[in-house]
C-alpha positions in Angstrom: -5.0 117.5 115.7 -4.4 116.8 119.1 -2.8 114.5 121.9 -3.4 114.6 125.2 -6.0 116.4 127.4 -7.5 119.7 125.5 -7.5 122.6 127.5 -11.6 124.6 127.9 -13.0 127.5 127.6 -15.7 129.5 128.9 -16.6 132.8 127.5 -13.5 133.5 126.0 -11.0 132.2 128.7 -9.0 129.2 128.3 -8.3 127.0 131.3 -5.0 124.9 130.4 -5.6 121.2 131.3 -2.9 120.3 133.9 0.3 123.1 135.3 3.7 123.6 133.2 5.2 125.9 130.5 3.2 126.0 127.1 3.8 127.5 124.1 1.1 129.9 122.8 1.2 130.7 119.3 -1.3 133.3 117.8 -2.0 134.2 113.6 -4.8 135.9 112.7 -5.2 137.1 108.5 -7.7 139.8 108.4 -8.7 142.2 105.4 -9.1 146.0 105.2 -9.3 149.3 103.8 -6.3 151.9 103.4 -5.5 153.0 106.8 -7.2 150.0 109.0 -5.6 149.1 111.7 -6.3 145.6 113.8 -4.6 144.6 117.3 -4.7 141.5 119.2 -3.5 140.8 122.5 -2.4 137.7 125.0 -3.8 138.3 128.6 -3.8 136.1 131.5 -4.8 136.1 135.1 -4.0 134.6 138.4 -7.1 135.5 140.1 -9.6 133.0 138.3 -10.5 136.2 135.8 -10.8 138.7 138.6 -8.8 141.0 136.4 -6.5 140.3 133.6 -3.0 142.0 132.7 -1.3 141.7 128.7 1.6 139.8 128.2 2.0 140.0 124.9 0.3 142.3 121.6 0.5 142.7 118.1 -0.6 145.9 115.8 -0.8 145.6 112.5 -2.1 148.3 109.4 -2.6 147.8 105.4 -1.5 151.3 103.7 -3.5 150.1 100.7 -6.6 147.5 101.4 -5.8 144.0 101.3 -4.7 141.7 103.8 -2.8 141.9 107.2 -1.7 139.8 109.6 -1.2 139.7 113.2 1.3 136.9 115.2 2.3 136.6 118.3 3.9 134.4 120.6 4.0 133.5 124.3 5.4 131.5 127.1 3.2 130.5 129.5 4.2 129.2 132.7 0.6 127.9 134.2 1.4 127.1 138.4 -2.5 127.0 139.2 -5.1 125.6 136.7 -7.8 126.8 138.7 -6.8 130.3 138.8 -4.2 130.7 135.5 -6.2 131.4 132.5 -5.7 133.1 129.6 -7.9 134.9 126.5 -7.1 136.7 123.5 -8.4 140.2 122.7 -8.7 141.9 119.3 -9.5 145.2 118.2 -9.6 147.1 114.9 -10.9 150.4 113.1 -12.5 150.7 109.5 -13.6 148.0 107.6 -11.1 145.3 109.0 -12.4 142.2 109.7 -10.8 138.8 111.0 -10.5 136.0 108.2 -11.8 132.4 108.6 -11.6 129.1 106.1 -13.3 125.9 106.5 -10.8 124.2 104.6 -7.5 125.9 105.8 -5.9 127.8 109.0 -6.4 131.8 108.3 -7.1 133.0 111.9 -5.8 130.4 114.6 -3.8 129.3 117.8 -1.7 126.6 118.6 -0.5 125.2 122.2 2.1 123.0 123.1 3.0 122.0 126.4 7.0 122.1 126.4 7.3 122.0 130.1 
């Protein structure tokens, strides 16, 4: 649930809803084959999404099939609302796919505004 003004996005990138230090946490379950690898990644920019740099990744593999997952977790201190922004990037090789639910949080972010 939330409280508060939510934060936007627009293809991809997240505009945070007022300045201050927020607390970015990232999960994301995914399945694969033996050897799959997946990566995700935190980037921001200060240019209104002129160019983006990576704060923050996370690499994960399954040596046998099954299930991975992938968690990160960043601060981020947002000065300028209309040019801090922020996306998250995935990659992966083989078979690996991201995990979703209906019913339950498998692949997911949560924000909280600690500053």
């Amino acid at each position: 649930s939330s409280k508060g003004t939510l934060l936007t996005q627009s293809s991809g990138v997240f505009t945070l809803p007022s300045t201050g230090l927020y607390l970015i946490t990232v999960n994301f379950q995914w399945t694969g084959a033996n050897g799959d690898f997946v990566r995700i990644a935190f980037s921001a920019t200060d240019n209104n999404g002129s160019s983006f740099t990576q704060f923050a990744v996370s690499e994960d593999s399954v040596s046998a099939g099954g299930y991975g997952n992938n968690n990160l977790t960043y601060l981020f201190n947002c000065q300028d609302t209309a040019n801090e922004k922020f996306k998250l990037e995935h990659s992966g090789s083989g078979s690996s796919q991201f995990s979703g639910n209906t019913t339950m949080n498998r692949s997911h972010f949560t924000i909280l505004k600690i500053g």
